[in-house]
C-alpha positions in Angstrom: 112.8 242.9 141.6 114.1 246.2 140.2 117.8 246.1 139.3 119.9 248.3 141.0 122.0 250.6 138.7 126.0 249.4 137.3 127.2 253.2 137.9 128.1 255.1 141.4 126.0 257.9 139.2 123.0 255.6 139.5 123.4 254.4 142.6 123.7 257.7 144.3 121.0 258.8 142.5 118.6 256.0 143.0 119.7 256.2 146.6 118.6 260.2 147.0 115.7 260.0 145.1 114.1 257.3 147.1 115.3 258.8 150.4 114.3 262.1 149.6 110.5 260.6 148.5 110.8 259.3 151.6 111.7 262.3 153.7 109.3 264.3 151.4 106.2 262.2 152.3 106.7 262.2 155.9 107.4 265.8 156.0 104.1 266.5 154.1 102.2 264.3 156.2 103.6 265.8 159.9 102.7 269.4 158.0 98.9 268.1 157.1 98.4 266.6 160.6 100.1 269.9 162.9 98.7 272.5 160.5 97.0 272.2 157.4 94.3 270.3 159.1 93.6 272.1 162.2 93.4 275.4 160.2 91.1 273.9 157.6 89.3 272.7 161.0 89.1 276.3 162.2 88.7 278.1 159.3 85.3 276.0 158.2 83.9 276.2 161.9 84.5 280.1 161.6 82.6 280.4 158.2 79.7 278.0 159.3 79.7 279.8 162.9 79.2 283.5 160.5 76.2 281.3 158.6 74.7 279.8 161.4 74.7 283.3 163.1 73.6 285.4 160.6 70.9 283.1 160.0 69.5 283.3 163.5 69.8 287.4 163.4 67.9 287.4 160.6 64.6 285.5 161.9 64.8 287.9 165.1 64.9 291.1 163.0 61.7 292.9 162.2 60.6 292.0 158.8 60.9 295.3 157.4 64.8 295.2 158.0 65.6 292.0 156.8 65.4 293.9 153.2 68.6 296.1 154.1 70.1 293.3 156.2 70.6 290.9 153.3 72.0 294.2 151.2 74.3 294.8 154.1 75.5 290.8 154.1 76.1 290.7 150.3 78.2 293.8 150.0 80.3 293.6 152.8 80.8 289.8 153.8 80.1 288.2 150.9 76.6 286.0 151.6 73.5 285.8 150.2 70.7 285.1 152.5 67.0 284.9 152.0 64.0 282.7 152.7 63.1 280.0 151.1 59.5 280.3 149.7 60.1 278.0 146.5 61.1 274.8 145.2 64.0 273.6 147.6 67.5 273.1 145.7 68.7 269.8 144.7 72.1 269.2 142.8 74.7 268.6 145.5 77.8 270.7 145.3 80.9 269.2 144.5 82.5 270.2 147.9 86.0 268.4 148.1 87.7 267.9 151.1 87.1 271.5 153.3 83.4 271.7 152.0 83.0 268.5 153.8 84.4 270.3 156.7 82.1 273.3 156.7 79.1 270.7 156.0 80.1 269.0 159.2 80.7 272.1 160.9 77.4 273.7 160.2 75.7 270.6 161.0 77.2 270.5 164.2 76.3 274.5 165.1 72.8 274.4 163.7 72.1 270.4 165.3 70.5 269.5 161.6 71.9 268.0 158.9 73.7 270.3 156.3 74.5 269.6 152.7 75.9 272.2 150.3 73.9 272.9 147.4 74.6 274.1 144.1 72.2 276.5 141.9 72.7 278.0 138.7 75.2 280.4 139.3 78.5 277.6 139.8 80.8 280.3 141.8 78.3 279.8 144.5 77.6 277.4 146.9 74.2 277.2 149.3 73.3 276.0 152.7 69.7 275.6 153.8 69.1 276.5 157.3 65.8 275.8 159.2 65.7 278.4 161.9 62.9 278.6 164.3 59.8 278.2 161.5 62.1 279.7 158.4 63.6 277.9 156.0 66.7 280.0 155.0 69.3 279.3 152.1 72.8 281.1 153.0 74.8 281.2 149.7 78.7 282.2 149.5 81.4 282.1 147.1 83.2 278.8 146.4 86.7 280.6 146.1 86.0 281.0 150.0 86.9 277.6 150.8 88.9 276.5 147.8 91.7 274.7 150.0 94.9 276.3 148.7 97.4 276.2 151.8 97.9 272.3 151.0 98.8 272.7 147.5 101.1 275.5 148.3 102.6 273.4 151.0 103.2 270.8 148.3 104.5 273.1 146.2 107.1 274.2 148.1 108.3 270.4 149.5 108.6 269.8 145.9 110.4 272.1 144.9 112.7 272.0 148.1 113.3 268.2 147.2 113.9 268.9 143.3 116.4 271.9 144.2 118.0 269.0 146.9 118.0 266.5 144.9 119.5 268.1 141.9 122.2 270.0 143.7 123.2 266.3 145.1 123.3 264.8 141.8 125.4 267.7 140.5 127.4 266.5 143.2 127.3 262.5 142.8 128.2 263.4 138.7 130.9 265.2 139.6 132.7 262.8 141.9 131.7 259.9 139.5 133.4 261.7 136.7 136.7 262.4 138.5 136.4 258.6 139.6 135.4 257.4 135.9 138.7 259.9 134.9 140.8 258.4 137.0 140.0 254.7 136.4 140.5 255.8 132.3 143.7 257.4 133.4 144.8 253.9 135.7 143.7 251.9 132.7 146.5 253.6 130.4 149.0 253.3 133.5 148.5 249.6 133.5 148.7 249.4 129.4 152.5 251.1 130.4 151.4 254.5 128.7 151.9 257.8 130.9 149.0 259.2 130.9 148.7 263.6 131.1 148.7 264.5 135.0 145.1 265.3 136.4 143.7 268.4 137.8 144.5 268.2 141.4 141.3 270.2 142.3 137.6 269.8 144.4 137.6 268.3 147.5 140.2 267.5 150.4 139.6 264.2 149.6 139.6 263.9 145.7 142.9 266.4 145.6 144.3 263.9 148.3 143.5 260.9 145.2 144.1 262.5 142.3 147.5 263.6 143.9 148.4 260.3 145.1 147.1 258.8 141.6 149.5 261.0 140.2 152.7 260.2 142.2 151.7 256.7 141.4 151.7 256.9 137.7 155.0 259.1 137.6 156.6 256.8 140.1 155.4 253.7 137.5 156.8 255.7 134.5 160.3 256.5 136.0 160.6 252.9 137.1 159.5 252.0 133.6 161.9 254.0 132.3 164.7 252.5 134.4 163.7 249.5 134.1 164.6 250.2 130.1 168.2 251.5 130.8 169.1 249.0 133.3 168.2 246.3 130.1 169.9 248.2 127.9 172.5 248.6 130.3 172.7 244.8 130.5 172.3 244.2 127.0 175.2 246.5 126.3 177.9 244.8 129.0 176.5 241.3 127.9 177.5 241.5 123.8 180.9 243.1 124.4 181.6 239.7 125.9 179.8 237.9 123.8 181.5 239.1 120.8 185.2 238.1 122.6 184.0 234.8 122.5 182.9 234.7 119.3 186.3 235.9 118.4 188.1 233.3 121.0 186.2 230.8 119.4 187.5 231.7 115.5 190.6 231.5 116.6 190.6 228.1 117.9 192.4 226.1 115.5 192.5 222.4 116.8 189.0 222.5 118.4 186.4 220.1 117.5 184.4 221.5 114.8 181.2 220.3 115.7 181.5 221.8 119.4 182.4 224.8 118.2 179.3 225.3 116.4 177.3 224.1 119.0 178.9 227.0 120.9 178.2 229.5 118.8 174.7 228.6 118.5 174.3 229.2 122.0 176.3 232.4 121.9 173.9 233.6 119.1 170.5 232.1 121.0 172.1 234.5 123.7 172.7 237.1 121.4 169.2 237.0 120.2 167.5 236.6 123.4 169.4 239.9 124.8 167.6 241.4 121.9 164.5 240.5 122.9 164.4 241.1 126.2 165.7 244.8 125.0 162.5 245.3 122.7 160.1 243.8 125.4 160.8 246.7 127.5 160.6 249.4 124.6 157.8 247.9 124.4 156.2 249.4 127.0 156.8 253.4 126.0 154.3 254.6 123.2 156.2 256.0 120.1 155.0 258.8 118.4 151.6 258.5 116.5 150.3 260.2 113.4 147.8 259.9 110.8 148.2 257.5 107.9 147.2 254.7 106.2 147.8 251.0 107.8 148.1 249.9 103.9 150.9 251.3 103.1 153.1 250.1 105.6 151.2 246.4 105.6 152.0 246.1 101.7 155.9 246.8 102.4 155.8 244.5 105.1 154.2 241.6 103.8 157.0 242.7 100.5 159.2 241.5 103.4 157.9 238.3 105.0 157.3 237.5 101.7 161.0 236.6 100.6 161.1 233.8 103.5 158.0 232.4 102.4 154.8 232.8 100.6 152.5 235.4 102.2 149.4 236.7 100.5 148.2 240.4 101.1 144.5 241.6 100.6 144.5 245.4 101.1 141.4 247.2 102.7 139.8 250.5 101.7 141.5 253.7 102.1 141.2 254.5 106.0 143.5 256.3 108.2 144.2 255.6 111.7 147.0 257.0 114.6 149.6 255.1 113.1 152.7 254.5 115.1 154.1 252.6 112.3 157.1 251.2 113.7 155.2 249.4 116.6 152.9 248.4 113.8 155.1 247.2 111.6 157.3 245.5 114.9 153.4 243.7 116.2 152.1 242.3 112.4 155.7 241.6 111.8 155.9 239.3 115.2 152.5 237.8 113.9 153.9 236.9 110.7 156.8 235.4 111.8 154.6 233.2 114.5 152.3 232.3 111.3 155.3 231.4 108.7 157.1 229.5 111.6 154.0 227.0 112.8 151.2 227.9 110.6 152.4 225.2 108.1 151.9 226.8 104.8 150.6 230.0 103.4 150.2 233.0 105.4 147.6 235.2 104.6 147.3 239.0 105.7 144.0 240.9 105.1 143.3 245.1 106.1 139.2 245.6 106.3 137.6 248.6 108.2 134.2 247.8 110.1 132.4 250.9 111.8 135.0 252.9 113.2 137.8 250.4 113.6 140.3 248.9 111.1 141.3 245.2 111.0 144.7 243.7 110.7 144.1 239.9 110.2 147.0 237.3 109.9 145.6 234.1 109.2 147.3 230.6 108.9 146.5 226.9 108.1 148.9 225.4 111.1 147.5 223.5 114.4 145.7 226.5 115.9 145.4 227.6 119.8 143.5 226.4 122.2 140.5 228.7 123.6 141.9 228.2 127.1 145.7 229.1 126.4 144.9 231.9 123.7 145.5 234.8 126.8 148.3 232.3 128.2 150.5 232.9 125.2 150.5 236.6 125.6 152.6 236.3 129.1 155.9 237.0 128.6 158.4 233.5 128.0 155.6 231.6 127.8 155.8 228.8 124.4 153.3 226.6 123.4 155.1 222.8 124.1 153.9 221.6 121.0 155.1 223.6 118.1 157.8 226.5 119.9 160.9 225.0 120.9 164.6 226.4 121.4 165.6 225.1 118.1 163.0 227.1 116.0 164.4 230.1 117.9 161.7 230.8 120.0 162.0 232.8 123.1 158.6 233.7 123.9 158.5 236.9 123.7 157.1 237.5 120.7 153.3 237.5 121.2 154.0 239.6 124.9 156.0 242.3 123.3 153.1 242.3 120.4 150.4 242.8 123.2 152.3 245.6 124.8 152.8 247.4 121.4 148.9 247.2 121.2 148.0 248.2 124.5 150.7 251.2 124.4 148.4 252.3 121.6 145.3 251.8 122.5 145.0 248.6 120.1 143.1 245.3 120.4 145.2 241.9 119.6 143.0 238.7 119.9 143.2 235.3 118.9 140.6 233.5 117.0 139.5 230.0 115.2 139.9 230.2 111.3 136.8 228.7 109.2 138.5 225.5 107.9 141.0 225.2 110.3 143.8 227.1 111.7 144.7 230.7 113.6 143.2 234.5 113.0 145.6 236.8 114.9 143.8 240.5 114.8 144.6 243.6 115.6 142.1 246.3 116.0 142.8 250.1 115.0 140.5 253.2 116.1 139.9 254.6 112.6 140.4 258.5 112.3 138.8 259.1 109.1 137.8 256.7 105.7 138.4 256.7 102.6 136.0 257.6 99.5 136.3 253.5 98.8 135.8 252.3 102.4 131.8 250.5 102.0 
């Protein structure tokens, strides 16, 4: 069974070529029966009733006129007639579809059977005639009957159906292109980017779509948007409290010590989860991109992380990608910290470029992830049981506001396995250009 086509291209076009085949063969076919073939019928009975006749007018002349009667047949219609007083011809003529129709025609007229010849010259074709006690052989062009309507016919179908059918592909491209456009376009809505407003042109229908599609994404950004103020809003009114009770609390003099610093624990776990939940929704508004080199910045920042704990850095090969370092440096930073904090030892961060993207690997010795809770952990407040708890400091937010940094800039962030044991966190940057080093 033949597989149907993935794309509406394909579809629409496998659907209008095979109803347009379709269409074209029954059209031909209605043509051939209702014209082609009854003119082909009429035209060979005319031509064999001309043979037939001349034949007979010829035997009933005097012989002294049959002389100028043949002359007068070959210059102005076109046949050669004379008796046959030789060796009879032999080599049947190749006669196709309408000489079969003049052989049956002449057949029928002169009640004998009638097979057309061929003799030395190939542009002729011959019919012997036995007429009263003559033999006669009646030779006329081939070009006479060389059936052209039905080619012409065919011709013309075809080309009808190829203008048709590439008119309506034209067509079906241009719809799937808008659509393809417009599921590109949906794509960056959904990774919380704002994508450039499309064309509202073409049809009643598409400009109907691409305008609602549009309304859509600028409704999605300005409630993106508020969404960001109303957090920072919060986040705002929430430490100016905050910070009273730290203050209330300093000034406590015959509190119990220990429940004091239990207290302002929590005040600074709420302190530190405002802050979170204030960079998960920067997270989702793209900061400005240019060109540079992710090894600069990933050298700094494993300088960093490197002060709480052993980190190893193996730079890459000169490369250059869009580099919106601070939302680089805020997603590698997030996987470092998750590495240092549960990997169990020391975390290593490599840079390699492999066709045309660059590779940011964190890797770590610590328990892993499982396969099945690798996309789990990516969902905002969500903590692994096992290894992230409250007292670490973990809030959960850390791998989410990672993925929306990525997806903001058209990155890749995936989990894998480590040969040996333990966790590869990888980011994957479109490369603009290389370096003279890059292999």
């Amino acid at each position: 069974m033949i597989p149907l086509p993935q794309t509406l291209f394909g579809r629409a076009a496998a659907a209008l070529l095979v109803a347009f085949l379709i269409f074209e063969a029954i059209a031909f076919l209605v043509v051939w029966r209702l014209v082609i073939e009854p003119l082909a019928q009429r035209s060979a009975d005319d031509l064999a009733a001309r043979i037939v006749l001349v034949a007979q007018t010829w035997v009933e002349l005097p012989p002294e006129t049959r002389a100028d009667y043949e002359m007068e047949l070959s210059f102005r219609h076109g046949l050669e007639l004379g008796e046959v007083r030789g060796e009879r011809l032999h080599t049947t003529a190749d006669s196709g579809y309408f000489g079969r129709l003049i052989e049956q025609a002449a057949s029928r007229r002169a009640a004998q059977p009638v097979r057309l010849m061929r003799a030395g010259d190939a542009r002729y074709d011959w019919l012997e005639l036995r007429v009263a006690d003559k033999l006669l052989r009646v030779g006329f062009e081939r070009q006479r009957y060389a059936l052209r309507a039905p080619l012409a016919v065919a011709g013309v179908f075809l080309l009808g159906a190829a203008l048709t059918v590439l008119t309506a592909l034209v067509l079906a491209r241009q719809i799937s292109r808008r659509l393809t456009s417009l599921a590109h376009k949906a794509a960056e809505v959904g990774r919380g980017r704002v994508p450039a407003r499309l064309p509202e042109t073409g049809a009643r229908e598409l400009r109907e779509l691409t305008a609602a599609f549009n309304r859509m994404a600028e409704e999605v950004r300005a409630l993106l948007e508020n969404r960001t103020v109303l957090l920072a809003g919060i986040s705002h009114d929430l430490r100016t409290p905050i910070t009273r009770l730290h203050l209330a609390l300093s000034l406590l003099d015959d509190a119990d010590p220990e429940r004091v610093a239990a207290m302002e624990r929590d005040l600074a776990e709420m302190n530190r989860l405002i802050g979170d939940m204030l960079a998960f929704s920067r997270a989702l508004h793209e900061d400005a991109s240019t060109p540079g080199d992710p090894n600069v910045v990933l050298a700094d920042l494993c300088t960093q992380a490197a002060r709480l704990g052993p980190v190893r850095w193996q730079p890459g090969p000169p490369c250059t990608v869009a580099l919106g370092e601070a939302a680089l440096r805020r997603v590698v930073g997030n996987l470092l910290e998750n590495a240092r904090r549960y990997g169990g030892g020391e975390v290593e961060v490599r840079l390699s470029c492999v066709g045309d993207q660059a590779h940011v690997e964190v890797l770590d010795r610590g328990p892993g992830i499982p396969a099945q809770r690798r996309e789990e952990v990516f969902r905002p407040f969500t903590r692994l049981e096992t290894s992230r708890n409250r007292e670490q400091g973990g809030s959960g937010l850390g791998l989410a506001i990672a993925r929306q940094l990525a997806d903001a800039h058209g990155w890749r962030i995936e989990l894998a396995d480590r040969d040996g044991g333990g966790l590869i966190a990888r980011v994957s940057l479109p490369l603009t250009s290389r370096g003279s080093g890059t292999p």
